[in-house]
N, C-alpha and C positions, 0 to 999 in steps of 0.2 A: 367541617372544621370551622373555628368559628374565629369572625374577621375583625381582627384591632385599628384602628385608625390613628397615626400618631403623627407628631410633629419633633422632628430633631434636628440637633446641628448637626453641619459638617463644614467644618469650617467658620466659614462667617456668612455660611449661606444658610436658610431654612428649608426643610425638607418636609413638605406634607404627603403622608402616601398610607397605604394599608398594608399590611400584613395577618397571613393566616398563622394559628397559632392555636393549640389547646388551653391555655392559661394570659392572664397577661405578664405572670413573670417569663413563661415563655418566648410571648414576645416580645418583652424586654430583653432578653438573653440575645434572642437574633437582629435587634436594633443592634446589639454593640459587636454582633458578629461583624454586622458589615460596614464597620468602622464610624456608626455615629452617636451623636449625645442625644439619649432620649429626652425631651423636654414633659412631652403629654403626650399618653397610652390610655386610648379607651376603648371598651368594644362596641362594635357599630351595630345597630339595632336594625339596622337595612340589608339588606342583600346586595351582593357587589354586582353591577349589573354586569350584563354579560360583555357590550364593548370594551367597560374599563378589565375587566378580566383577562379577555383573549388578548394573548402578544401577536404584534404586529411581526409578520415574517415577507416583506418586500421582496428580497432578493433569494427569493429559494432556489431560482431558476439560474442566478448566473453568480452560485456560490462558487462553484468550479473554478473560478477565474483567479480564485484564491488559494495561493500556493503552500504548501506546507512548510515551508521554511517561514511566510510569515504568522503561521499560528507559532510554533515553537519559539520564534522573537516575542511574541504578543505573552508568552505564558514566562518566559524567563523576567522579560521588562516587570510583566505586573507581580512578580515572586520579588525583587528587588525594592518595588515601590511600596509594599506591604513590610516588606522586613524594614523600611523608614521610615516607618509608622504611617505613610499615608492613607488614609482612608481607599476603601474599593472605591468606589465610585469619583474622585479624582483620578485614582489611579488609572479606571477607564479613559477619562478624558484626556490625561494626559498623553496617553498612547493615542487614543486616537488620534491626536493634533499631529505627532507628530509620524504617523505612518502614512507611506505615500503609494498605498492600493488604493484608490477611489473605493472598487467594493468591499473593501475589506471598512474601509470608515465607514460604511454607510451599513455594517453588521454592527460595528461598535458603537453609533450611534441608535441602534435599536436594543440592543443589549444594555445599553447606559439607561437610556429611558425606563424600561422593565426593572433595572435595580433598583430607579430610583422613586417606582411607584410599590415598591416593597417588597417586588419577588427575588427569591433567592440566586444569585450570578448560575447558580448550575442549573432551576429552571431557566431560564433566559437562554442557556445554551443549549436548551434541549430542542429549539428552533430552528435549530442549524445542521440539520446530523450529520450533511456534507462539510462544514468544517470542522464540527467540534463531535467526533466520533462518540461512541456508547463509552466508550472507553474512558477518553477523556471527561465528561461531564459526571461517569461514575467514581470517578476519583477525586475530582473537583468538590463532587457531594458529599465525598468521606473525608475530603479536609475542611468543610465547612461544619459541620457534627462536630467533629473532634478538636474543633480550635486550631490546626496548621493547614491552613490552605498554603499558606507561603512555602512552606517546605513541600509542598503534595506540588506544587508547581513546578518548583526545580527538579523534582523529580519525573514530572513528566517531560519537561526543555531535554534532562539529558538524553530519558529514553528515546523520543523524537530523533534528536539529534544523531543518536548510534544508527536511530534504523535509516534516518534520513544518509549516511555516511557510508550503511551497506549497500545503498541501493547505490550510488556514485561510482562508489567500488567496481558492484557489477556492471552498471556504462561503461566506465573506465576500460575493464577489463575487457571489453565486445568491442570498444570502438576502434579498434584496430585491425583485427579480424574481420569489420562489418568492413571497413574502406578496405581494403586488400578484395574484399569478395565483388562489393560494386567495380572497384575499376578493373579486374577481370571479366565481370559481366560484359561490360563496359566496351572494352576489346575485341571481343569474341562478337557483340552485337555490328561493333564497328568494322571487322573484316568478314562477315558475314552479309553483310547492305551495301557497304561500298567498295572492299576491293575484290570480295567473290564476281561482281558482275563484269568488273572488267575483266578479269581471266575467262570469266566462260568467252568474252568473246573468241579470243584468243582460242580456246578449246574449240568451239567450233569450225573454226578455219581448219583443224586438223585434219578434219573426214576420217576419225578417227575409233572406237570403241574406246570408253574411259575404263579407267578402273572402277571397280567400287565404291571407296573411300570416296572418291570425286562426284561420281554419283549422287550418294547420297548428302556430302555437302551441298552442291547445286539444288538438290529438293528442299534441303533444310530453309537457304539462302532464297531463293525463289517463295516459298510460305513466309518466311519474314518483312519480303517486300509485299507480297499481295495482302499475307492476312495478320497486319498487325493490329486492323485492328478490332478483327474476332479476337483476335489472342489476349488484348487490354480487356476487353469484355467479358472472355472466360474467365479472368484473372480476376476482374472485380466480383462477380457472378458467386466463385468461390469463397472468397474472402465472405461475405453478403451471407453464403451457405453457413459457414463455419462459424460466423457470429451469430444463425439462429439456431444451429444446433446447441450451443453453447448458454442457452436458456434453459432449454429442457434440463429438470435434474438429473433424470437417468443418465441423460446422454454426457452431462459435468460430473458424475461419478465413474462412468466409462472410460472419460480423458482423464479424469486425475489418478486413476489406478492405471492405466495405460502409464501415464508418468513415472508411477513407480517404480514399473518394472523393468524401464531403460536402463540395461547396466551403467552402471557408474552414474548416470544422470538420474537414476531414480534413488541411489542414497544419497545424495544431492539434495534433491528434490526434500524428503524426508527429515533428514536433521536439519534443513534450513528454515522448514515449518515448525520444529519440534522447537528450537531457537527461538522463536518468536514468541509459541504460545508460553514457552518456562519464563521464558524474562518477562513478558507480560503479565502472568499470574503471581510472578514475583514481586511485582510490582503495585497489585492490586494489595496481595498479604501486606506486606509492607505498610502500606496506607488504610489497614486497618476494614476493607472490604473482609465481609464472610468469604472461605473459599467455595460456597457453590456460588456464591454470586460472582465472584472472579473468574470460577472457570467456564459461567453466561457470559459474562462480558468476554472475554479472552478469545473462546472459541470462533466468532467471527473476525475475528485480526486475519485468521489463516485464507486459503483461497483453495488448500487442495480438499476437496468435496468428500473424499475417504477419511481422511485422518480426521476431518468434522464430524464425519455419524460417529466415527469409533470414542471420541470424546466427550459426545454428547450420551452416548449409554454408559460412559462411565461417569457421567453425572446423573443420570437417573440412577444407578447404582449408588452414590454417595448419598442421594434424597430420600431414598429408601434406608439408611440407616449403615450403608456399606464403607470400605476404606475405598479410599480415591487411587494410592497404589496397589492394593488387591486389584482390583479392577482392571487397571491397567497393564497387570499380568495375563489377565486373563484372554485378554486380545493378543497376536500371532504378531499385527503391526508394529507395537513399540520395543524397541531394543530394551535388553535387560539390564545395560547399564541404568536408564534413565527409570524405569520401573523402582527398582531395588533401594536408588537413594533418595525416593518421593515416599517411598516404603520408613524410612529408616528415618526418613524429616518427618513424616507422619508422627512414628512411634515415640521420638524425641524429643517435639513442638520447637523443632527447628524449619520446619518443610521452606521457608522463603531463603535459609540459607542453602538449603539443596538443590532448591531450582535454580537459586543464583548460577552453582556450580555446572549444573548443566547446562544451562543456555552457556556458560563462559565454552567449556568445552567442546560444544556441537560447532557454536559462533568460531572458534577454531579452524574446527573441522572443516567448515562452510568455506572457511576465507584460503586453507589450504587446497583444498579440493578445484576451487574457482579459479586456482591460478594451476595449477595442473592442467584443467578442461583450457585454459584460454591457451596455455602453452603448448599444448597436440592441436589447438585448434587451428594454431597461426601456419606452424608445418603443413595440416591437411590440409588448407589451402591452397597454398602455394603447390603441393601437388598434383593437386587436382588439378588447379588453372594450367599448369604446367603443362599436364598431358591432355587437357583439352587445345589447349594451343599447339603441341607438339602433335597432336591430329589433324588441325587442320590446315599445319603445315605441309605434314608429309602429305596429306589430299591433292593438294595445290600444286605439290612438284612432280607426285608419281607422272601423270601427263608427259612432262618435260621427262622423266628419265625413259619412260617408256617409249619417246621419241626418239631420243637418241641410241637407244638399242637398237632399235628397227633401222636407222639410219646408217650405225657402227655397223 
């Protein structure tokens, strides 16, 4: 593609930098995309060399450090500064100045630089794929084509924002269940190491046969103090196991269908995937993405490994010349609610409102279902701890009543 050289304003500042472009009224069109006055458009008779070409990516390694709440401020703030007519590349700056992630300015300052040497803000973010998802930057690309980045913005702050809101939800929802389950642990650890050893002494003075129950608490309480710490060690060993089984594809389609078929948790599991991927693709349609390249992008949002192949042969089927809900009939996996009205938004060239409909629905479903599980979870709790404590109570006294029989 061939490279234009141009100089514009922005502001009251000058801007000299290149852009690729099939024509030069092409790249005159994308000077005033990205909010500057073209002054002089020429095409460069040289090759760009390869330094000035390649974008500089510093911080690939400690992009994690950047939270998603501050991309979703970053994409609302610059949807705002663009609907006020500010030029992108102020609008970079100005966010950078004032956001106070160190790594995160030190991406908006590599991002700024690359705008302002001609490349387009969605290449510049295709640097980052740990902040700025597939997802996002292919959205980004389809409001820069189409003339509304600002509103392809706000549209993705909201969707951010909902799934950033579910996932709180579900903390929220566990973190009471989680603290009730440690400080039972907790308990059981703690009359297990320090007040089992005083009783056995006690028990021993009896010259006695124990019961059972007593028994095999003392064996329990005795391994706790000698081998805790095999026990740390098997513990991490596993964990260690489990995260490299969890590489292998086989063995990440094994777990996510295993998932499925946990009652109640596996249609859990199911519509809370399905949720994701409809609002997502709704999302793409919406912003003027083709829907196979929507449901490429889309299909990695999800994490369960089954409902990824089964979407993905329903996009080889769509490529081939097929319908997207034929297909999805076809498969045993998706409920026929969600089949039927992708079927019916197909035939209607409505399909972004269908999906809408179904992610609204499952998102429902998801949020009633999560508070069901959290509410049997908080009872089975408590019962459990209950009768593990109520075990090794009655351990601890049989002794004692067994004494006093033989005494009585």
């Amino acid at each position: 593609m061939p490279t234009f050289k141009y100089r514009a304003k922005d502001g009251a500042h000058n801007i000299d930098a290149t852009i690729e472009a099939q024509t030069r009224d092409e790249a005159v069109e994308k000077i005033h995309q990205k909010g500057y006055v073209p002054v002089r458009v020429e095409e460069c008779t040289f090759k760009v060399e390869a330094k000035e070409a390649k974008a500089a990516v510093p911080l690939k390694g400690r992009s994690t450090k950047i939270k998603s709440k501050d991309v979703t401020v970053f994409s609302r703030q610059l949807a705002s500064l663009i609907k006020s007519g500010v030029p992108i590349l102020r609008g970079l700056k100005i966010i950078n100045d004032q956001s106070d992630n160190p790594v995160f300015q030190k991406v908006l300052n590599d991002i700024q630089a690359q705008v302002t040497e001609g490349r387009a803000l969605s290449e510049a973010l295709t640097q980052y794929p740990k902040v700025f998802p597939s997802l996002y930057v292919a959205m980004v690309r389809s409001g820069e084509t189409g003339g509304t980045l600002q509103e392809i913005l706000v549209r993705i702050a909201d969707y951010r924002q909902k799934q950033e809101q579910m996932f709180s939800q579900v903390r929220t929802a566990l973190a009471y269940p989680a603290i009730m389950a440690v400080t039972g642990i907790g308990t059981i650890i703690f009359m297990l190491t320090f007040v089992m050893p005083r009783l056995m002494r006690v028990f021993s003075k009896m010259g006695q046969e124990l019961p059972l129950p007593t028994q095999l608490l003392i064996t329990t309480s005795e391994y706790l103090q000698k081998g805790w710490l095999g026990m740390g060690v098997g513990i991490i060993l596993l964990i260690f196991l489990f995260k490299q089984t969890t590489r292998s594809k086989i063995q990440r389609l094994a777990l996510s269908r295993l998932k499925l078929q946990i009652p109640l948790f596996g249609v859990f599991t199911l519509k809370n995937e399905l949720a994701r991927f409809t609002r997502t693709l709704e999302l793409l349609l919406k912003s003027s993405v083709s829907i196979l390249k929507a449901i490429r992008v889309a299909i990695p949002v999800l994490d369960n490994e089954v409902i990824k192949e089964e979407l993905a042969k329903c996009s080889k089927d769509l490529e081939e010349g097929g319908s997207f809900g034929k297909s999805l009939e076809k498969s045993k996996l998706f409920p026929g609610f969600m089949t039927s009205l992708i079927a019916v938004g197909e035939e209607s060239g409505r399909l972004d409102e269908a999906l809408s409909e179904i992610a609204s629905s499952y998102e429902r479903d998801t949020d009633e279902t999560l508070k069901v599980l959290t509410s049997l979870l908080e009872p089975l709790i408590i019962l459990l701890m209950g009768l593990v404590v109520g075990f090794l109570v009655i351990a601890m006294l049989l002794p004692v009543f067994q004494m006093n029989t033989m005494t009585g």
